[in-house]
C-alpha positions, 0 to 999 in steps of 0.5 A: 402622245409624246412618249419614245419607242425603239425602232430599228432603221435602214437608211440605205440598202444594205446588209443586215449590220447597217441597221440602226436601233433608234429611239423615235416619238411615238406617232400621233394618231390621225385621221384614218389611222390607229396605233398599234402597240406591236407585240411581235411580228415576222421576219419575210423575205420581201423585208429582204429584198426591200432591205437590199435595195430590190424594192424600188418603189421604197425610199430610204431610210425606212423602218421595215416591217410588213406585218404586226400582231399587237393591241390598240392603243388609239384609234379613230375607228369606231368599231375598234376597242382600246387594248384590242386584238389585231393583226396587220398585214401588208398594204404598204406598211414598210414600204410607203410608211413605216413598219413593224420594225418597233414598238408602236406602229402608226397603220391605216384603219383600212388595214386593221383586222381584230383577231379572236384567238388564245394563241400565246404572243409568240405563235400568233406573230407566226401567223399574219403573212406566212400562214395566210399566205400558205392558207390562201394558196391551200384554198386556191389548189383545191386540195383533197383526199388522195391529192399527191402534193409538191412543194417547191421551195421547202425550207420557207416559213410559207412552205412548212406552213402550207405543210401543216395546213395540208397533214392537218385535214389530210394526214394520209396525202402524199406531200413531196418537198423539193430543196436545192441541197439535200442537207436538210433532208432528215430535218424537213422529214421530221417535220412532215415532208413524205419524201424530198427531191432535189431541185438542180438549177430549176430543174427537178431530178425526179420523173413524178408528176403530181395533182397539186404543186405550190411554186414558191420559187415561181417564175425561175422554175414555173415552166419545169413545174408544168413538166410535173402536173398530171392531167387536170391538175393544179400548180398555185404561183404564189412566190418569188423566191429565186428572185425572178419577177417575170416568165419569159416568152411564156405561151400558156396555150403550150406552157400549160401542159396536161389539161392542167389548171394554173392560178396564184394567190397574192398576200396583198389581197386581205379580207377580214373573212380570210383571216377568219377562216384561217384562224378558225381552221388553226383552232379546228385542227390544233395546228402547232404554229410555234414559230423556229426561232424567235429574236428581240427587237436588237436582234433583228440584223441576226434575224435577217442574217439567219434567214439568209444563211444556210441554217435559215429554216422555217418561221423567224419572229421578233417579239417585243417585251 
């Protein structure tokens, strides 16, 4: 195949302006591998980082992009059908070699997952890394009837996910969403959210402890989200988002407070079951997975730009004609 496709490259770390939307070959296919007409994917906030420089093990220029939903074009897996279904998430995709940020993506077989769904395009892009990453940390809290739930890191497109997921099967738990400012209040509200309380340099401006706490901020605020577990509960570690890799001087014999449990989840970790399951609670709940904005594949600097801005809110994609 020996057809042009655009892409939008990064040669350095950078801002968002020093994308470059470039015309490249289509890649071949070649042993192991499929290619993958991209239809749309997500805009994550490791793109970010890896875009800023922050992900050392990535070597520029790169084309970005660590998740796809599309269709087969070629492949030399056997079990795939031309024109298939797929969503792509994770592996090194973006990182070892080029992603999403395109029309046509070149992706180990190992890392292609057929997906049976009537979603449109557009809410199908919403779902690979954001709500199986919220589903997977739903299935690790154990949640049930009556559990009291906070979300550290509210405004994230993994948050409001995680949100739906819980409203959806237990429409009466109480979920509490914790923001830096409280600007976004109403709006967050609107969305679901029972009550939102600051979060101040780390530290909680409520004295509530909960059953259940996603900690999407995680390392920069998992200590004082121990102050905030009752007894036997159960805090999920799944985010970086205050840009923090590693809790210090952490002793889980005193940290872990309350007879509580303490797990994560890792996106990195995908299974053909996983996805499944997600899809078919998505299907079983009618979950609206719409996403909050969506962008072309020119508009990608002004995707980045506006999830780092204070309007940034919820799930961002980029969908392909």
């Amino acid at each position: 195949m020996n057809q042009k496709m655009k892409a939008m490259v990064i040669y350095d770390p950078a801002g968002p302006e020093k994308f470059v939307l470039e015309e490249r070959e289509i890649p071949n296919v070649k042993a192991g591998w499929t290619l993958v007409k991209i239809k749309g994917f997500g805009i994550n906030h490791s793109e970010i980082f890896t875009r800023k420089g922050l992900s050392p093990d990535v070597q520029f220029p790169r084309i970005l992009g660590i998740e796809c939903v599309g269709q087969v074009v070629e492949t030399t897996r056997r079990d795939l059908q031309i024109g298939q279904k797929i969503v792509s998430i994770m592996g090194e995709m973006g990182r070892a070699f080029d992603g999403s940020y395109a029309e046509y993506a070149l992706l180990p077989n190992e890392q292609i997952y057929p997906v049976d769904s009537q979603l449109s395009w557009s809410e199908l892009a919403a779902v690979p890394e954001t709500y199986y990453t919220a589903f997977g940390s739903f299935k690790n809290l154990q949640i049930k009837e009556g559990d009291s739930i906070l979300v550290r890191a509210t405004t994230s497109g993994v948050g409001l996910a995680f949100l739906k997921l819980v409203k959806a099967q237990f429409p009466q738990n109480r979920v509490v969403g914790a923001v830096r400012s409280l600007a976004k209040k109403d709006l967050l509200q609107q969305q679901g959210f029972d009550e939102i309380i600051l979060d101040e340099r780390g530290v909680l401006q409520a004295e509530e402890k909960f059953d259940k706490i996603l900690e999407l901020v995680g390392p920069a605020t998992l200590k004082n989200s121990f102050d905030h577990i009752q007894s036997a509960g159960i805090i999920c570690n799944t985010g970086q988002l205050g840009g923090k890799w590693y809790v210090e001087e952490f002793d889980p014999i005193v940290e872990i407070k309350n007879n509580s449990f303490f797990t994560s989840f890792y996106s990195g970790n995908v299974s053909q079951q996983l996805i499944d399951e997600l899809f078919s609670y998505i299907d079983t709940y009618q979950i609206n997975v719409s996403p909050q904005r969506i962008f072309s594949l020119e508009q990608i600097p002004a995707a980045h730009s506006y999830i780092e801005s204070q309007a940034g809110f919820g799930k961002v994609v980029v969908l392909n004609d």
